[in-house]
VEXPALO-801890 format. One record per atom (N, C-alpha, C): residue number from 1; atom name; x, y, z. Coordinates in nm, 3 decimals. Layout:
<rs>
+-----+----+---------+---------+---------+
!   k !  a !       u !       v !       w !
+-----+----+---------+---------+---------+
! NUM ! CA !       X !       Y !       Z !
...
+-----+----+---------+---------+---------+
</rs>
This chain:
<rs>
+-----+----+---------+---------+---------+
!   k !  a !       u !       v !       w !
+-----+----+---------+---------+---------+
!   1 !  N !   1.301 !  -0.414 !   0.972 !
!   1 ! CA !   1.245 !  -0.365 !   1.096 !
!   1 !  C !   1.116 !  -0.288 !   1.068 !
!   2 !  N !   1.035 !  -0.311 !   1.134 !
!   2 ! CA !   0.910 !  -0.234 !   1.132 !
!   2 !  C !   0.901 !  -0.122 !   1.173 !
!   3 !  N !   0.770 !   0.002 !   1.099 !
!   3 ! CA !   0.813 !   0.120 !   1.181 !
!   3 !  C !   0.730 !   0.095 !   1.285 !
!   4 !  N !   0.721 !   0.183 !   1.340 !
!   4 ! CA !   0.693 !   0.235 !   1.517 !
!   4 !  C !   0.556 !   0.290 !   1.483 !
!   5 !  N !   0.533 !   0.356 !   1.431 !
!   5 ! CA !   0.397 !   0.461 !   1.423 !
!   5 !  C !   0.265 !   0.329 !   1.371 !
!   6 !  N !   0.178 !   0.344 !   1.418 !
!   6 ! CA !   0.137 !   0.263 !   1.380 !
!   6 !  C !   0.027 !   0.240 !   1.271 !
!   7 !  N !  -0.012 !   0.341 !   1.201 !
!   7 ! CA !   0.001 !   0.358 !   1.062 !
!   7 !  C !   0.062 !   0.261 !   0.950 !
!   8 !  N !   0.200 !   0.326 !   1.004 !
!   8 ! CA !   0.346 !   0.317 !   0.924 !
!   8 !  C !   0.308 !   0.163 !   0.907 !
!   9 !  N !   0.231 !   0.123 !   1.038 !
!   9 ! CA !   0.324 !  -0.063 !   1.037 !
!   9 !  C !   0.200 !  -0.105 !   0.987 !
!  10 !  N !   0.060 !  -0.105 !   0.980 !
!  10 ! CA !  -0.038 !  -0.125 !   0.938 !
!  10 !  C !   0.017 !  -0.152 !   0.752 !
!  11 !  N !   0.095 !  -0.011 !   0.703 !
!  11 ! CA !   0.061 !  -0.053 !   0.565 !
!  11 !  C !   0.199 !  -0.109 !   0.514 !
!  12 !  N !   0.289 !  -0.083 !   0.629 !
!  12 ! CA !   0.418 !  -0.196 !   0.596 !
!  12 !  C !   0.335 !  -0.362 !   0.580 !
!  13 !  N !   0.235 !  -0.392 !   0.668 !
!  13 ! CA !   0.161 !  -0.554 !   0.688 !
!  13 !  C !   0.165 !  -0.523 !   0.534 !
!  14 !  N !   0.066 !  -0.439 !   0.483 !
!  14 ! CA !  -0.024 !  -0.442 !   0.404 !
!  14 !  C !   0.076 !  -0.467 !   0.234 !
!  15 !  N !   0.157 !  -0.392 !   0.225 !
!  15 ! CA !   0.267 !  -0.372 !   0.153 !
!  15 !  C !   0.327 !  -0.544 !   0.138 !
!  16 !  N !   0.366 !  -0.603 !   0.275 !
!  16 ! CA !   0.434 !  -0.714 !   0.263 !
!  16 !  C !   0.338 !  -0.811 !   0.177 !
!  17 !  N !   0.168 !  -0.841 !   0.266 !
!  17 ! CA !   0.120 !  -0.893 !   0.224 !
!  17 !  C !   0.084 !  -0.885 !   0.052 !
!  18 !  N !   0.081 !  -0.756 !   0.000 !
!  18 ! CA !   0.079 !  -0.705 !  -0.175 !
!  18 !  C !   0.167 !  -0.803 !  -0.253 !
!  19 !  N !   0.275 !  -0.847 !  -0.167 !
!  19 ! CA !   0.438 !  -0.867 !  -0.213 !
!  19 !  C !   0.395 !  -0.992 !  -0.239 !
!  20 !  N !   0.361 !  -1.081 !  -0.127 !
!  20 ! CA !   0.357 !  -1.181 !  -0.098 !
!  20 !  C !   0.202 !  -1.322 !  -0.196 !
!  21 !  N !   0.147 !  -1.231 !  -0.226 !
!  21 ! CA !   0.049 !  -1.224 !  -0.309 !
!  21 !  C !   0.084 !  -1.238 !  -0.483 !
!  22 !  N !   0.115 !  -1.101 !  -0.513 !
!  22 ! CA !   0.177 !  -1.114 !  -0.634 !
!  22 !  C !   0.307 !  -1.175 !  -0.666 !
!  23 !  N !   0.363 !  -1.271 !  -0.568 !
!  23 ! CA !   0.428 !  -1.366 !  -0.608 !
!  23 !  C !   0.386 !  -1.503 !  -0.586 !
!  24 !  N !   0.241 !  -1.501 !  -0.532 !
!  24 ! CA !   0.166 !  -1.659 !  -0.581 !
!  24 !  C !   0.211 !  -1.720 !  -0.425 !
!  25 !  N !   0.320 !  -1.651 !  -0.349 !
!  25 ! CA !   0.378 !  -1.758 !  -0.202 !
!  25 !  C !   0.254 !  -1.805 !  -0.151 !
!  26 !  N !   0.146 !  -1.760 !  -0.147 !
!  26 ! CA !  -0.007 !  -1.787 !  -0.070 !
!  26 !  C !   0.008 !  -1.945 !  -0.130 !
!  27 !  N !   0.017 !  -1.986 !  -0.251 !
!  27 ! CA !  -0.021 !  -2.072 !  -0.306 !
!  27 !  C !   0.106 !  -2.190 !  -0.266 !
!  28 !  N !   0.261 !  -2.198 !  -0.200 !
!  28 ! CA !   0.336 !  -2.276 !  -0.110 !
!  28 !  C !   0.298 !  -2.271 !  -0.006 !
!  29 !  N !   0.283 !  -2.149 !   0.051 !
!  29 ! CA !   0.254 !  -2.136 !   0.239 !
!  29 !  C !   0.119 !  -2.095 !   0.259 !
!  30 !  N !   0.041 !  -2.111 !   0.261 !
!  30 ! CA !  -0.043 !  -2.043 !   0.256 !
!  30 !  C !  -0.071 !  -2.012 !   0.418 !
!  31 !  N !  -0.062 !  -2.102 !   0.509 !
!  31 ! CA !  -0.082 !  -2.081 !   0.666 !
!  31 !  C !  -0.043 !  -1.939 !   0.674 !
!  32 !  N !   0.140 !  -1.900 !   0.609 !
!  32 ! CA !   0.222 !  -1.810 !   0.664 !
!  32 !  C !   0.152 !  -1.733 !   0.588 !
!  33 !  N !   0.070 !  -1.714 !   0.513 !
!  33 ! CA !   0.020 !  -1.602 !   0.391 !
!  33 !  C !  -0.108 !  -1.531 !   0.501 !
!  34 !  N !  -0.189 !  -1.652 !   0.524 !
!  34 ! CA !  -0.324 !  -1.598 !   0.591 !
!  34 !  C !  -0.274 !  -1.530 !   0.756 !
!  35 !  N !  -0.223 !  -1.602 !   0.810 !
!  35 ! CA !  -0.119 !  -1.558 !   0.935 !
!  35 !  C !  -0.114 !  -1.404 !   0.921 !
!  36 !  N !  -0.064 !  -1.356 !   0.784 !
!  36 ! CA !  -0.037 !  -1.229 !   0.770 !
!  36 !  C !  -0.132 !  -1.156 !   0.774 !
!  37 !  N !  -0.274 !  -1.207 !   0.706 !
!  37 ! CA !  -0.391 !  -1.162 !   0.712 !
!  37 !  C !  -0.407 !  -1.127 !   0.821 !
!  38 !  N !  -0.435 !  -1.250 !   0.907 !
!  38 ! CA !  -0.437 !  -1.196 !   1.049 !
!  38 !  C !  -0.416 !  -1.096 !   1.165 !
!  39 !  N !  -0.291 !  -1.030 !   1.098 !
!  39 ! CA !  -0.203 !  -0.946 !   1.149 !
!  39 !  C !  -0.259 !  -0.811 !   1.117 !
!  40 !  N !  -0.307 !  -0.759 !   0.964 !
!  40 ! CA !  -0.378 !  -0.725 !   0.966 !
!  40 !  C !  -0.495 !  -0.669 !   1.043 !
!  41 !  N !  -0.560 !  -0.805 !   1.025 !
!  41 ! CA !  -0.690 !  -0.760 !   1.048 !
!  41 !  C !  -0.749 !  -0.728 !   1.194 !
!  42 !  N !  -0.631 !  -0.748 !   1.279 !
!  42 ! CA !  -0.645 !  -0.682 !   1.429 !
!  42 !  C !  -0.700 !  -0.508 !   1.380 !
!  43 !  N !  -0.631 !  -0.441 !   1.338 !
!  43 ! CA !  -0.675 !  -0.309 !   1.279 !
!  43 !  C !  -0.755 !  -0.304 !   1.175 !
!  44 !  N !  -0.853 !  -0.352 !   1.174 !
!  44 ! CA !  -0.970 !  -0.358 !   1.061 !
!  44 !  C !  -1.113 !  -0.240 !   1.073 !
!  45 !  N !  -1.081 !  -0.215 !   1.237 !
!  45 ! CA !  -1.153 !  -0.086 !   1.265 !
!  45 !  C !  -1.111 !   0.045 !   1.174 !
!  46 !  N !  -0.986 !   0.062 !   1.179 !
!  46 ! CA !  -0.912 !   0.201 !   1.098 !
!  46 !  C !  -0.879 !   0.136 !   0.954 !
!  47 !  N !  -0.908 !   0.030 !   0.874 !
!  47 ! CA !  -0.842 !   0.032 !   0.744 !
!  47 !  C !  -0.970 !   0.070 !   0.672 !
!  48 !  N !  -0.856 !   0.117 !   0.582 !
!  48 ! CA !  -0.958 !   0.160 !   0.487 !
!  48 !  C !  -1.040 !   0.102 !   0.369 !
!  49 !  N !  -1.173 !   0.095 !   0.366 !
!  49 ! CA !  -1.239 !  -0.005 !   0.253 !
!  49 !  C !  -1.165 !  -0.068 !   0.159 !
!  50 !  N !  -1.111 !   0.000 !   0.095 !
!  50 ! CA !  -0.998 !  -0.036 !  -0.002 !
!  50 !  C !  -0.898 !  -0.151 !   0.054 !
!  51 !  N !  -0.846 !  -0.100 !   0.173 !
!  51 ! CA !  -0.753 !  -0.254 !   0.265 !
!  51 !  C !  -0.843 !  -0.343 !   0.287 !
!  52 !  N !  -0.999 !  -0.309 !   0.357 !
!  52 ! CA !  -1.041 !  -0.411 !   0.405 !
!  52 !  C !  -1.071 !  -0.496 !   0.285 !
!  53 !  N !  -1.142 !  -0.463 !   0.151 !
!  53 ! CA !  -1.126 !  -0.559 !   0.021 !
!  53 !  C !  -1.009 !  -0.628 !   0.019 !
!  54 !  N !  -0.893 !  -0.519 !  -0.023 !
!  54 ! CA !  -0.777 !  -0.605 !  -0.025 !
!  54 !  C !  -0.756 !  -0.765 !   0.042 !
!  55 !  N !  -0.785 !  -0.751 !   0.158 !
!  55 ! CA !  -0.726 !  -0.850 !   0.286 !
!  55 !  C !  -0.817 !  -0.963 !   0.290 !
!  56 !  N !  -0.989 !  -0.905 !   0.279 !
!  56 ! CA !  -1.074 !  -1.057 !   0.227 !
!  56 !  C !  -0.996 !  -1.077 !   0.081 !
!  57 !  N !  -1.034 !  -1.024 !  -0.016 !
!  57 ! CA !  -0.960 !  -1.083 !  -0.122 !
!  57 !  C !  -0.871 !  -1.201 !  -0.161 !
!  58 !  N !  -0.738 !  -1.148 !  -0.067 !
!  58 ! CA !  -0.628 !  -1.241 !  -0.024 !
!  58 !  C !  -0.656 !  -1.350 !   0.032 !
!  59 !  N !  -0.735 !  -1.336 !   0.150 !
!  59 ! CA !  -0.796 !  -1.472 !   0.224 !
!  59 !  C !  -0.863 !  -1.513 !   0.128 !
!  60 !  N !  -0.957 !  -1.469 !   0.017 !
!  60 ! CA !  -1.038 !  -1.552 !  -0.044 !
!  60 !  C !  -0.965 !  -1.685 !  -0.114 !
!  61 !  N !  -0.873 !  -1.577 !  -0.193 !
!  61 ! CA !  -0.719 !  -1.643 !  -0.263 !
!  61 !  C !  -0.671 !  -1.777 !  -0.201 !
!  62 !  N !  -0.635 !  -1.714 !  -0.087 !
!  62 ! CA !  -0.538 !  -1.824 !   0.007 !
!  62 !  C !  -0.633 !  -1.975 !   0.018 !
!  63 !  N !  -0.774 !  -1.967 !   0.093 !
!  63 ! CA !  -0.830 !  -2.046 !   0.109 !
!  63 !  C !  -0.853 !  -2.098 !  -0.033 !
!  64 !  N !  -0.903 !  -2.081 !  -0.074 !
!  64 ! CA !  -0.983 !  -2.130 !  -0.229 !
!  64 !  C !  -0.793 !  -2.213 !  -0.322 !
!  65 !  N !  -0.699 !  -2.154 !  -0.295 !
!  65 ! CA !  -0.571 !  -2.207 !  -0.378 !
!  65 !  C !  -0.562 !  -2.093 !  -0.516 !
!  66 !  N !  -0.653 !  -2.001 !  -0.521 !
!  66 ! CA !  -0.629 !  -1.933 !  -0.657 !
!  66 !  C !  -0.477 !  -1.868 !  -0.659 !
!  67 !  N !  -0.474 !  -1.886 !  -0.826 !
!  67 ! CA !  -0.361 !  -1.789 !  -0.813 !
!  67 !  C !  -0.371 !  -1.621 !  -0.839 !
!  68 !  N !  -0.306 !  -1.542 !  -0.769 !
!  68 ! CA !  -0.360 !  -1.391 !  -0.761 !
!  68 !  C !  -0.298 !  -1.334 !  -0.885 !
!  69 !  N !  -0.379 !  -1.267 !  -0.959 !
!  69 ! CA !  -0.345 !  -1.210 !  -1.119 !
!  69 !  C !  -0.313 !  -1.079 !  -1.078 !
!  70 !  N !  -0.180 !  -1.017 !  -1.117 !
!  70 ! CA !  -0.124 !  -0.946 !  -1.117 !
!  70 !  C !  -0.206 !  -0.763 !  -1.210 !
+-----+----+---------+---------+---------+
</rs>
């Protein structure tokens, strides 16, 4: 369950997507990987540089097929 605050749920996305990454899933699903991006990046006004790298990053990943080095 997600939290409520919306913070909380911003870096729960962010957390899942970390997960989801360093286990390469981008590279089976990738739709459901970038999807997540997506979810994201509705709040891209409040993340912080550091997320917003993160999240292109991932998309870079996803699109391109790389695998993400741990």
């Amino acid at each position: 369950m997600e939290p409520k605050d919306l913070k909380e749920r911003i870096q729960y996305r962010l957390d899942q997507l970390e997960m989801l990454m360093y286990e390469n899933y981008h590279l089976k699903n990738p739709d459901e990987v970038y999807n997540q991006t997506l979810h994201i990046s509705k709040f891209w006004s409040i993340l912080s540089e550091e997320d917003r790298d993160f999240v292109q990053a991932a998309q870079d990943s996803i699109t391109e097929g790389w695998e993400w080095i741990k």
